[in-house]
RODO-2510 file (C-alpha; in nm, 4 decimals, decimal comma):
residues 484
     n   res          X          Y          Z
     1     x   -10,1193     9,6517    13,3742
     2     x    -9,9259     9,4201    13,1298
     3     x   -10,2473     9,3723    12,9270
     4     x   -10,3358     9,7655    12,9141
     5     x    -9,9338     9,8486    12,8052
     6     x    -9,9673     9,5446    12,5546
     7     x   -10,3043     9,7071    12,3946
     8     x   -10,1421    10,0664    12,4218
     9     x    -9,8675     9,9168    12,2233
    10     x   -10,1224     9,7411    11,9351
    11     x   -10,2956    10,1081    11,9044
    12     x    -9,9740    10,2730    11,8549
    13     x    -9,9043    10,0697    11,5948
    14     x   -10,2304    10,1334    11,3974
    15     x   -10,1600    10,4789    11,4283
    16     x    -9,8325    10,4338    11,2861
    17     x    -9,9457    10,2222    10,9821
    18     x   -10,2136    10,4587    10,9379
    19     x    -9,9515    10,7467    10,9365
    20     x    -9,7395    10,5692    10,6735
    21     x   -10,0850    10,4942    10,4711
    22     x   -10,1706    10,8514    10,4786
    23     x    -9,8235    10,9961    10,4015
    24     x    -9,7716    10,6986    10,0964
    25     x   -10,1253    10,6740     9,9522
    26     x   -10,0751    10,9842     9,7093
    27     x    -9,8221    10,8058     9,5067
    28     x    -9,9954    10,4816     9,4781
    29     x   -10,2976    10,6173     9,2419
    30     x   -10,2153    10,4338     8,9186
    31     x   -10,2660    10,1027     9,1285
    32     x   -10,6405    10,1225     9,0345
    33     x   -10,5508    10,0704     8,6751
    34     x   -10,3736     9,7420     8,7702
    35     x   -10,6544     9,5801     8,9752
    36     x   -10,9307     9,7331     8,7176
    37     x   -11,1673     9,8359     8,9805
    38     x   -11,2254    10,1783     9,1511
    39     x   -10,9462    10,3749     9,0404
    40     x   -11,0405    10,6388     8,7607
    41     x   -10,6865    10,7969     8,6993
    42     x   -10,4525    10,6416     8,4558
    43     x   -10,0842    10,6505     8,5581
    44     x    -9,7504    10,6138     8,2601
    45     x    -9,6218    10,2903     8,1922
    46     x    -9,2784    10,3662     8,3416
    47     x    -9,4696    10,4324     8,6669
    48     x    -9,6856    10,1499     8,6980
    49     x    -9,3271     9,9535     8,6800
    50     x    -9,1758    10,1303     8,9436
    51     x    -9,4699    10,0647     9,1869
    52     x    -9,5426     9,7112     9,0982
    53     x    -9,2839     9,5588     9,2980
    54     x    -9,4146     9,7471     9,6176
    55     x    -9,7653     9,6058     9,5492
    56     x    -9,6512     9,2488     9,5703
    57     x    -9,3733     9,3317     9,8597
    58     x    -9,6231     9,4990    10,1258
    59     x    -9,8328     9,3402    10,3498
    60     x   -10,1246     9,4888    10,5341
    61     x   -10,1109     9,3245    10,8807
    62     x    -9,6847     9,2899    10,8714
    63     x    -9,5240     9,6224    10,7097
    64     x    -9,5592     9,9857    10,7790
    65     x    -9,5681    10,0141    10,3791
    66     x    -9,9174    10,0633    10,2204
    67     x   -10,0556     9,7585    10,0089
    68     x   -10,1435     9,7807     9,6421
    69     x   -10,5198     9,7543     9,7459
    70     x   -10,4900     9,9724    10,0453
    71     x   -10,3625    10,2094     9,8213
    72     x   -10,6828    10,1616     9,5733
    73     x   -10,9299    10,2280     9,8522
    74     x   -10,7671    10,5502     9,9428
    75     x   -10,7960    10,7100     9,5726
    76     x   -11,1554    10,5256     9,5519
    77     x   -11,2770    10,7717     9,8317
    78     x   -11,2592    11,1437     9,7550
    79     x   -11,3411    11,2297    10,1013
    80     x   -11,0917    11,0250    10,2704
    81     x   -10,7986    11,1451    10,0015
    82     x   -10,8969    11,4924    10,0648
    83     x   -10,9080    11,4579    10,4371
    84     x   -10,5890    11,2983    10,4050
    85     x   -10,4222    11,5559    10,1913
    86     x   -10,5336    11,8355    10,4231
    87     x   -10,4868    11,6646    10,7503
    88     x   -10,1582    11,4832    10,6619
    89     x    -9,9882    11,6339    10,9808
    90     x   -10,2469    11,5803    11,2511
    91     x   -10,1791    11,3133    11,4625
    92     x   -10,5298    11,1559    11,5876
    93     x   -10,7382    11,0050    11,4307
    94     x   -11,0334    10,7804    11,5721
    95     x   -10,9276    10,4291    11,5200
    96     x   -11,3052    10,3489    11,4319
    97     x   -11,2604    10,5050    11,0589
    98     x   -10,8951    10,3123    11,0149
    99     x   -11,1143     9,9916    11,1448
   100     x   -11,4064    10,0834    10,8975
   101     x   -11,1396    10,1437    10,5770
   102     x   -10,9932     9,7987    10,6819
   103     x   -11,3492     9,6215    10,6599
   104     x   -11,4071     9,8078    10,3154
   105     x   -11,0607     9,7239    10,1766
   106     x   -11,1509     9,3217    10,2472
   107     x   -11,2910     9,2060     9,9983
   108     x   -11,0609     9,3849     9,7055
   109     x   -10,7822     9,2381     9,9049
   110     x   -10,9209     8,8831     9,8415
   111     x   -11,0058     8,9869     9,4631
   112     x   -10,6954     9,0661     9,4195
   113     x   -10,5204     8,7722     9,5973
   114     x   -10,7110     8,5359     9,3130
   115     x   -10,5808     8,7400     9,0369
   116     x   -10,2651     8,7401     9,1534
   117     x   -10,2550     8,3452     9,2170
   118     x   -10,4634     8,3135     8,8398
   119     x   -10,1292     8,3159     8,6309
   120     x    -9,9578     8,0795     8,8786
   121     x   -10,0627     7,8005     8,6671
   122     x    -9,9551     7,9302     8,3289
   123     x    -9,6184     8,0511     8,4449
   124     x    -9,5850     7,6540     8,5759
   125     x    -9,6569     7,5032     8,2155
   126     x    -9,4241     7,7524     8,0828
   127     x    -9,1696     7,6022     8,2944
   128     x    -9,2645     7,2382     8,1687
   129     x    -9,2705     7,3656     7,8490
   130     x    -8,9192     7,4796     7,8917
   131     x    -8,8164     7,1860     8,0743
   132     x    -8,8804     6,9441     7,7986
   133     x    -8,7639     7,1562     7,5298
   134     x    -8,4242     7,1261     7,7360
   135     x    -8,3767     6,8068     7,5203
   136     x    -7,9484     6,8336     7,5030
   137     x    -7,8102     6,5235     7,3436
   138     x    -7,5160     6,3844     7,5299
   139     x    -7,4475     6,1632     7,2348
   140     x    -7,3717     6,4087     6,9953
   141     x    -7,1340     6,6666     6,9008
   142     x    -7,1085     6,9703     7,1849
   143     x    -7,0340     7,2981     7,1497
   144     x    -6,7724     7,4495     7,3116
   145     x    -6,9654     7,6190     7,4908
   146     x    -7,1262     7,2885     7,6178
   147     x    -6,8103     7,0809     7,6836
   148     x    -6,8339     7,0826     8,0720
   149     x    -7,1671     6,9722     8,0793
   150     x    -7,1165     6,7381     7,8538
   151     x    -6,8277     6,5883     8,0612
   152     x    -7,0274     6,5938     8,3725
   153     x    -7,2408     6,3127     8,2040
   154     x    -6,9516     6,1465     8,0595
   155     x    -6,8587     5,8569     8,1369
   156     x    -7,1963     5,7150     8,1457
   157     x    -7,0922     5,3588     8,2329
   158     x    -7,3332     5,0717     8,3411
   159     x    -7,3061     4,6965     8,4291
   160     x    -7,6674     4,6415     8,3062
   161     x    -7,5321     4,5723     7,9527
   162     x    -7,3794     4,2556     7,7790
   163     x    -7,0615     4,2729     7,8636
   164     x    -6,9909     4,4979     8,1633
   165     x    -6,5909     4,4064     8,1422
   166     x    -6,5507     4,6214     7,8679
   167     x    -6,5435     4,8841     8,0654
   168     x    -6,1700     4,7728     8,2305
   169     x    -5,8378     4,6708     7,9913
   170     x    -5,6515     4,3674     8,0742
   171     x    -5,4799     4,5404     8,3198
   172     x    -5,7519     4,6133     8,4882
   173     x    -5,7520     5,0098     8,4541
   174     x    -6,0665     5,1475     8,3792
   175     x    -6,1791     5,3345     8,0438
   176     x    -6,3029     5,6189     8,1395
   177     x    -6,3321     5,7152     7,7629
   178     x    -6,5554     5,4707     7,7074
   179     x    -6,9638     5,5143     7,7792
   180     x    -7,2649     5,3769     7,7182
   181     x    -7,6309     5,4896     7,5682
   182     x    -7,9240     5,3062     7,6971
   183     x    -8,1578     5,4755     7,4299
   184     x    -7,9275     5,3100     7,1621
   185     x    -7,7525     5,0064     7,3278
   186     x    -7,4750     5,1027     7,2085
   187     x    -7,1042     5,2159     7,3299
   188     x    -6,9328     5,5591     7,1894
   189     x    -6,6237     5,7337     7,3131
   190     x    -6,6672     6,0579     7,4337
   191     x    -6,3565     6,2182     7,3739
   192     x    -6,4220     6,1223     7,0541
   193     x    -6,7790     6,2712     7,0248
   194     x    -6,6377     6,6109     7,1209
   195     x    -6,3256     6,6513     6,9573
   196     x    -6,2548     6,4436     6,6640
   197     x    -6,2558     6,6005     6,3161
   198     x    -6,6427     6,6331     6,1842
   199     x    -6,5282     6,3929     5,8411
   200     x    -6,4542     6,1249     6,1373
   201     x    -6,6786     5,8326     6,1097
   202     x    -6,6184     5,5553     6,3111
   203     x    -6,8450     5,2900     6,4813
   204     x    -6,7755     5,4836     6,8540
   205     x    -6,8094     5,8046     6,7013
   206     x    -7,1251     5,8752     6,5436
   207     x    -7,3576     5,6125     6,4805
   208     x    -7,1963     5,3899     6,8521
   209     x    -7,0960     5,0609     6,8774
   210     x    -7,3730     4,8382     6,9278
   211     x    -7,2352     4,4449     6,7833
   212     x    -7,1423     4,2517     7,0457
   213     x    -6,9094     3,9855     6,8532
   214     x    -6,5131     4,0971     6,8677
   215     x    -6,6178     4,4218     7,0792
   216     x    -6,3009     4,3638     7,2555
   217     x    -6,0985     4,3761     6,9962
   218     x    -6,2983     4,6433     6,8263
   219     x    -6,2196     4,8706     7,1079
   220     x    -5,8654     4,7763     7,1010
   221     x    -5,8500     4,9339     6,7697
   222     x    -6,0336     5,2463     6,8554
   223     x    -5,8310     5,2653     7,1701
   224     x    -5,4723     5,2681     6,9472
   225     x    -5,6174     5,4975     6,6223
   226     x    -5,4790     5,7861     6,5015
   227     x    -5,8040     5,9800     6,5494
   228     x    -5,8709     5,8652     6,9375
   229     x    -5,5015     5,9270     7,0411
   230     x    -5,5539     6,3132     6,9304
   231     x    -5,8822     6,3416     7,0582
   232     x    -5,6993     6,2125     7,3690
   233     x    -5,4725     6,5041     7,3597
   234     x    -5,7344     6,7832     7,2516
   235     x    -5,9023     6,6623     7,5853
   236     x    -5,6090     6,7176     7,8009
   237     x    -5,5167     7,0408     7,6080
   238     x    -5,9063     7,1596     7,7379
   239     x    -5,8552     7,0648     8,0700
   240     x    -5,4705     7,1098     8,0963
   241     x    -5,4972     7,3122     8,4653
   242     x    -5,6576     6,9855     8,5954
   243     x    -5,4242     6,6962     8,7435
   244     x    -5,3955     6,4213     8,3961
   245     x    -5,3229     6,1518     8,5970
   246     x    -5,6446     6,1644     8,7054
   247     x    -5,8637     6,2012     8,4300
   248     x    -5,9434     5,9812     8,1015
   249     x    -5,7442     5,7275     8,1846
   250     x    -5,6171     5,7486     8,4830
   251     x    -5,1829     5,6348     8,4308
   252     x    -5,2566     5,4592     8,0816
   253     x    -5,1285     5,7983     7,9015
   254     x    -4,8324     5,7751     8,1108
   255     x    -4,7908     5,4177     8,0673
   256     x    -4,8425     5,3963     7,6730
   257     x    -4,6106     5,6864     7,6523
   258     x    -4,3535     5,5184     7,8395
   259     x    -4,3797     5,2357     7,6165
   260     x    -4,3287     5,4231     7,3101
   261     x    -4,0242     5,5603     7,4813
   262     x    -3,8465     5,2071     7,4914
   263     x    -3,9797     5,0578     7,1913
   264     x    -3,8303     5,3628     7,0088
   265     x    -3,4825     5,3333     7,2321
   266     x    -3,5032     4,9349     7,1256
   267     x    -3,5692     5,0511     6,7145
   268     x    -3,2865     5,2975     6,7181
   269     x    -3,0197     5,0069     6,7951
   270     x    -3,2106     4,7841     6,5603
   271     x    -3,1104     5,0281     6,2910
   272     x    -2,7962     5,0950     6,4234
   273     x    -2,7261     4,7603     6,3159
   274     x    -2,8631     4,7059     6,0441
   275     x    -2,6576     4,9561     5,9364
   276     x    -2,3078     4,8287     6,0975
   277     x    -2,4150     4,4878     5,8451
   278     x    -2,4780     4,6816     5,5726
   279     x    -2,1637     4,8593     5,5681
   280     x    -1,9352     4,5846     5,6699
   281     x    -2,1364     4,3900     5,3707
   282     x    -2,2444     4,0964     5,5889
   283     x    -2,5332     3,9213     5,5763
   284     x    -2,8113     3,9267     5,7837
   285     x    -3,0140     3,6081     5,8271
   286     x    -2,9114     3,3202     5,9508
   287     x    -3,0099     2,9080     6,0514
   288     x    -3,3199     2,9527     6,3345
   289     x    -3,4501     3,2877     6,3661
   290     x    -3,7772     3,2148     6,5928
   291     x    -3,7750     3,4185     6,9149
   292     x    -3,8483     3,1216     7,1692
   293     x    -3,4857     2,9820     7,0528
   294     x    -3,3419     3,2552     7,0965
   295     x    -3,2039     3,1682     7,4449
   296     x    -3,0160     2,8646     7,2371
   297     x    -2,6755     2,9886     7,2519
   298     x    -2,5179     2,6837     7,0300
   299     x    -2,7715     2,7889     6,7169
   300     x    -2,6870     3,0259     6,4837
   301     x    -2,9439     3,3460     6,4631
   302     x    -2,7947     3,5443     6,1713
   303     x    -2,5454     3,8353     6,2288
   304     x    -2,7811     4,0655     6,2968
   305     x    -2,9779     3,8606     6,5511
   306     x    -2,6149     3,7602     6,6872
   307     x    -2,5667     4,1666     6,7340
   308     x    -2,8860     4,2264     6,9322
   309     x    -2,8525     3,9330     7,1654
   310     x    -2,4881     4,0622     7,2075
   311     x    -2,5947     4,4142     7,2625
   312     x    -2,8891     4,3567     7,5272
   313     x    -2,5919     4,2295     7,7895
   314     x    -2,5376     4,5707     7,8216
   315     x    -2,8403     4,7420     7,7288
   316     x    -3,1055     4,7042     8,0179
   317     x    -3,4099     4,8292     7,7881
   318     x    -3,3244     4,5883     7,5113
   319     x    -3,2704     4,2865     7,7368
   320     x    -3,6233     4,3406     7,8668
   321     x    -3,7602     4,3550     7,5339
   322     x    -3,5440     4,0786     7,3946
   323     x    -3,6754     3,8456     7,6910
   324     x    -4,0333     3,9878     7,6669
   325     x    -4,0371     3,8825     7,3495
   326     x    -3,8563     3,5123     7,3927
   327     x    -4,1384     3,4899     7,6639
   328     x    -4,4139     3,5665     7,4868
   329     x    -4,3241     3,3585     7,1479
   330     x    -4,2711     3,0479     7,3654
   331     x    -4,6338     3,0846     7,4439
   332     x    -4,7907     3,1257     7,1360
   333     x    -4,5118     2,8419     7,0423
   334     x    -4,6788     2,5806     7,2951
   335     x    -5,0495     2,6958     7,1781
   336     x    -4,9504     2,5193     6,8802
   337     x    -5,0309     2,7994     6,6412
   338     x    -4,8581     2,8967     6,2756
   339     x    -4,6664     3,1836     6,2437
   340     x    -4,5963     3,5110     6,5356
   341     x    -4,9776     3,5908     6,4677
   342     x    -5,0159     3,8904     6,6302
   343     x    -4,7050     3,9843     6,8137
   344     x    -4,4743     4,2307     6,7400
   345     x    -4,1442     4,1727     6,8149
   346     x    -3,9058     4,4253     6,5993
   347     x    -3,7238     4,1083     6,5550
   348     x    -3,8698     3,9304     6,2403
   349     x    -3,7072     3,9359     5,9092
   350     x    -4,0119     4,1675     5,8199
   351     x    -3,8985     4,4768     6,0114
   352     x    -3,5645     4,4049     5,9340
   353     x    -3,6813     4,4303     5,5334
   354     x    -3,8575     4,7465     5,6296
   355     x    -3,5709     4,9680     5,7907
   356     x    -3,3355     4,7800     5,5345
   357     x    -3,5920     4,9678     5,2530
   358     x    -3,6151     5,2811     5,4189
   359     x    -3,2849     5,3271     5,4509
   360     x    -3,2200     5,2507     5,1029
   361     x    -3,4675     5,4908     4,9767
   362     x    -3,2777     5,7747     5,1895
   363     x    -2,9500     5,6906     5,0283
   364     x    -3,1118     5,7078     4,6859
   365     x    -3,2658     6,0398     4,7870
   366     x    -2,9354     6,1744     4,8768
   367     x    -2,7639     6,0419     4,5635
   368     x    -3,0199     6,2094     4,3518
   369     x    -2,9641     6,5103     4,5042
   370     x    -2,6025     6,5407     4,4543
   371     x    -2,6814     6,4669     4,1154
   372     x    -2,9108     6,7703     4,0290
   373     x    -2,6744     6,9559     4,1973
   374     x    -2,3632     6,8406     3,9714
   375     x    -2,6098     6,9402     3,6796
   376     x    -2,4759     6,6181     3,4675
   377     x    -2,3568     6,2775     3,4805
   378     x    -2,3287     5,9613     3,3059
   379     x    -2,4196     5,6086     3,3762
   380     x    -2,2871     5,2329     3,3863
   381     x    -2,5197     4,9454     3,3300
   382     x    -2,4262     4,5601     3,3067
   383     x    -2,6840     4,2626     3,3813
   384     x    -2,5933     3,9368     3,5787
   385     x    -2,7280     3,6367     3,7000
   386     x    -2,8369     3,5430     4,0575
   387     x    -2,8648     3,2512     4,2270
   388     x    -3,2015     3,1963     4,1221
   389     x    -3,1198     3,2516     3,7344
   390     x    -3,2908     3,5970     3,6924
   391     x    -3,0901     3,8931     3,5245
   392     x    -3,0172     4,2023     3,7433
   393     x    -2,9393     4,4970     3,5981
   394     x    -2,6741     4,7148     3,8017
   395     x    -2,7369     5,1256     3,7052
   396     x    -2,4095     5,3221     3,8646
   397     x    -2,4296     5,6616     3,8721
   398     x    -2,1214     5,8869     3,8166
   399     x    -2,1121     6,2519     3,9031
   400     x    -1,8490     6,5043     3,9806
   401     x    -1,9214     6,7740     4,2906
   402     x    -1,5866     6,8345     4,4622
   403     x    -1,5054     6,5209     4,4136
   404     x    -1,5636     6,2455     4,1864
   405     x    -1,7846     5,9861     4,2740
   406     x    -1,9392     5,6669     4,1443
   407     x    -2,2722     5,5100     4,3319
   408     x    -2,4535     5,2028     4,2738
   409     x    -2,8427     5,3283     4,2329
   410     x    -3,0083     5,0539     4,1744
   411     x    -3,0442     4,6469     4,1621
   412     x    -3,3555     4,6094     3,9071
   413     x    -3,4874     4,2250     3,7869
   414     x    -3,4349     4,2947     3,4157
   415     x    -3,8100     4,1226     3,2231
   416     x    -3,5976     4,1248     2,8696
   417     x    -3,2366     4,2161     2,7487
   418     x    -3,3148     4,3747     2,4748
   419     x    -3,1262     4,7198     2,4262
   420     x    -3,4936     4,9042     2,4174
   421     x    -3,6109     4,7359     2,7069
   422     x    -3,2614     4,8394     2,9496
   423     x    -3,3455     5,2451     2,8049
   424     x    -3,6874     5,2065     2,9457
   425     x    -3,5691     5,0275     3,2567
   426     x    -3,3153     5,3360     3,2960
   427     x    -3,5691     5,6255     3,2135
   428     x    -3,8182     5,4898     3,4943
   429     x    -3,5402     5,4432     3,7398
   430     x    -3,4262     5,8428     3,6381
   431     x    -3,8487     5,8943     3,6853
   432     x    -3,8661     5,7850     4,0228
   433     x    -3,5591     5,9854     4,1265
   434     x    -3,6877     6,2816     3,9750
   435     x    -3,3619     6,3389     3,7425
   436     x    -3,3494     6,5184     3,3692
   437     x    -3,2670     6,2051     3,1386
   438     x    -3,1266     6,5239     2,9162
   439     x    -2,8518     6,5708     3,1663
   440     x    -2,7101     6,1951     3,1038
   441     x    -2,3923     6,3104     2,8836
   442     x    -2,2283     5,9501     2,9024
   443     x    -2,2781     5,5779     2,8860
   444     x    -2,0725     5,2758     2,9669
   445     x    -2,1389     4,9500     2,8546
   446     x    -1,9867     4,6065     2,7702
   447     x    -1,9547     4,5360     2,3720
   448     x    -2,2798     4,2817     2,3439
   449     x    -2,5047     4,3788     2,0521
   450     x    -2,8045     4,4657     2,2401
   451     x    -2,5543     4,7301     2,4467
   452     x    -2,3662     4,9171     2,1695
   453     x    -2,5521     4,8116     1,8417
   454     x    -2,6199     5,0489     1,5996
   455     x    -2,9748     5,0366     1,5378
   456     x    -3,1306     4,8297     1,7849
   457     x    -2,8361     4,8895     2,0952
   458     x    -2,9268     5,0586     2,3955
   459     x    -2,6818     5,3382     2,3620
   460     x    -2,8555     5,4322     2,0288
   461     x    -3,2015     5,4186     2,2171
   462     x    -3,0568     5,6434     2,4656
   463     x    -2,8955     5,8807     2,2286
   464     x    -3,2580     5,9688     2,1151
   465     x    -3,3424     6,0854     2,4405
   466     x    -3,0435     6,2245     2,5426
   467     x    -2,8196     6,3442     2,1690
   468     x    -2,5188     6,4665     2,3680
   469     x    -2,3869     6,0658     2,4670
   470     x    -2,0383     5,9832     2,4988
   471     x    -1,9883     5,6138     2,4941
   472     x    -1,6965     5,5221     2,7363
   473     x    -1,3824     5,2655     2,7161
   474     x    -1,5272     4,9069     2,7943
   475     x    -1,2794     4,8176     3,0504
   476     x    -1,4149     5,0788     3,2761
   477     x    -1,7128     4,8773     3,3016
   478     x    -1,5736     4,6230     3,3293
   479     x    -1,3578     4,7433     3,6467
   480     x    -1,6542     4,8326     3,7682
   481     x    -1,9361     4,5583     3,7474
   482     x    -1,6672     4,3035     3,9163
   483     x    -1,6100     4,5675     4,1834
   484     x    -1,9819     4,5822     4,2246
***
């Protein structure tokens, strides 16, 4: 019984495919044109695309859908189309004509299973050909439209090169800006490679780093230039809804940054003293000024040093950079070596020099201002000797805003003392300052010839320049260079 009911079963489902072939083979008659064998009636474009997929979906033995073949057989036999048409509702058919159809529909079946695997082959060397075309160079500039994939190959870091510590700082964190080419050999930075400015052209940019000797330091250099540290920020401007802390360099933004916080807190009371000395007219150097002595209580440092040392008792960021520094130049002091060589301290007499010029050209700035503003003035001028021997020539400016006021402008070695020579020195002084020579309406001088003569004397000189001079009373000058 079980074998009868599972044959009755197998029958009713031939009947039912053949129902569905019956009821569906009328709209598959353009399939002939596609398999280029019995079919004689052409079908539109638009409707050979809308049937195509059903060809390649159905399945014979599987789906109640008619087959693309299937399909072909039933227009390639008038007979069986017609009976078909007319007979579309009667429900028996003898299952020895569906068998016979199947047997005649075979071999098209397997025809067209080969011309459907033919292009199989061509369709895979298209997709070689595609796949090495794909030739993206992760060494090069990105687009923006590339910049993720180009950071999921970045950092590209190996120990199969010369010097696999490069890799880490001194401090062991890890450089995650830093990667390596095999093709090349060579090291670039990718943050670098993707956003620095297209004129950029350093050795980790563009053509890679690939010289062994002083890579260290060479990456040092990289690591603290201008270009890097904004590439550095581009980077975490892209990816700004990530966590920072994790990415580049893991905490060496946030470590660097911190640094630049302190050594900016320890500059600030560096010129805050500077300028204390400066007003109090002290001076600033003194007997030993090397940092490893600077724990010697019982040697004189210079007044400014003396400050500093004073201040950092109650300063806790300057007292760790004052003994950071003592520290470190003891070291460098038992190497034996010349000179600081390469550490910075903010405590030499060379950064002292600096701030003492920069603070000097401010005060001239602001003096020359006041003066355009006041639209005239007149100037004092008197050489002496310094210690050395040389002439400097004092130029006091004197102006009248709401008040009146009287400023020392300039200390300037003086080459020759003749009166031609001082009305040069003046006019480039005026030059530098940006001030109208024509707006000097006064000079003030002592009585020597090559001051007040009257051919060769610098007020006649000056007069040229400048025809509305008024020479003042000598003692003013005089008043005034011993004041100065």
């Amino acid at each position: 019984m079980e074998n009868k009911k599972s044959k009755g079963g197998a029958e009713k489902a031939r009947i039912k495919k053949r129902n569905a072939l019956e009821t569906d083979a009328p709209k598959c008659a353009k399939i002939g044109s596609f398999f280029n064998k019995t079919c004689s009636r052409s079908q539109t474009t638009n409707e050979d695309d809308e049937t195509a997929p059903q060809m390649q979906d159905a399945s014979p033995s599987t789906s109640h859908e008619p087959t693309g073949p299937e399909c072909a057989v039933s227009e390639a036999e008038p007979g069986a189309s017609g009976e078909e048409e007319t007979g579309a509702g009667k429900s028996r058919e003898t299952g020895g004509s569906v068998k016979g159809r199947a047997e005649s529909t075979q071999g098209l079946i397997t025809e067209a299973a080969a011309q459907q695997k033919n292009p199989e082959p061509q369709d895979r060397n298209e997709t070689d050909e595609d796949e090495s075309g794909d030739s993206f160079d992760y060494f090069a500039r990105p687009q923006s439209q590339d910049i993720h994939m180009f950071f999921s190959y970045h950092p590209h870091q190996t120990p199969n090169i010369a010097i696999p510590k490069v890799f880490n700082s001194k401090d062991g964190t890890n450089r995650k800006w830093l990667t390596y080419c095999e093709k090349n050999q060579s090291l670039y930075c990718s943050v670098c490679l993707a956003f620095a400015p297209l004129v950029s052209d350093g050795p980790f940019i563009k053509r890679g780093m690939n010289g062994w000797k002083h890579i260290h330091q060479r990456i040092v250099e990289h690591e603290k230039s201008k270009t890097h540290r904004d590439s550095a920020d581009a980077y975490f401007l892209n990816v700004q809804k990530a966590d920072v802390k994790s990415l580049l360099t893991g905490n060496q933004m946030s470590l660097r940054a911190d640094q630049v916080r302190q050594k900016r807190q320890v500059m600030e009371c560096i010129v805050d003293v500077i300028k204390v000395i400066g007003k109090c007219g002290f001076s600033y150097r003194g007997d030993e000024e090397a940092g490893y002595s600077l724990e010697n209580i019982a040697v004189n440092h210079g007044n400014i040093l003396e400050l500093i040392l004073l201040l950092s008792r109650y300063d806790i960021c300057l007292q760790q950079h004052v003994n950071t520094c003592i520290e470190n130049s003891r070291k460098q002091h038992e190497t034996g070596a010349k000179g600081r060589g390469s550490l910075v301290t903010l405590l030499s007499k060379d950064t002292f020099n600096k701030v003492v010029d920069v603070i000097s050209q401010l005060i001239k700035a602001t003096i020359a201002e006041e003066v355009r503003q006041a639209g005239m003035f007149s100037v004092q001028i008197d050489t002496t000797q310094d210690i050395s021997s040389k002439d400097q020539c004092s130029i006091i400016f004197r102006y009248v805003t709401d008040v009146i006021h009287e400023r020392l402008i300039a200390m300037v070695e003086c080459e020759s003392s003749t009166g031609q020579h001082f009305a040069e020195l003046l006019k480039k002084v005026l030059q530098e300052l940006n001030i109208d020579i024509g707006t000097c309406v006064g000079n003030s001088t002592d009585g020597a010839a090559n001051m007040q003569g009257q051919y060769r004397g610098f007020s006649t000189f000056l007069s040229e320049q400048s025809p509305s001079q008024i020479l003042y009373n000598q003692r003013t000058v005089r008043c005034n260079i011993q004041s100065v």
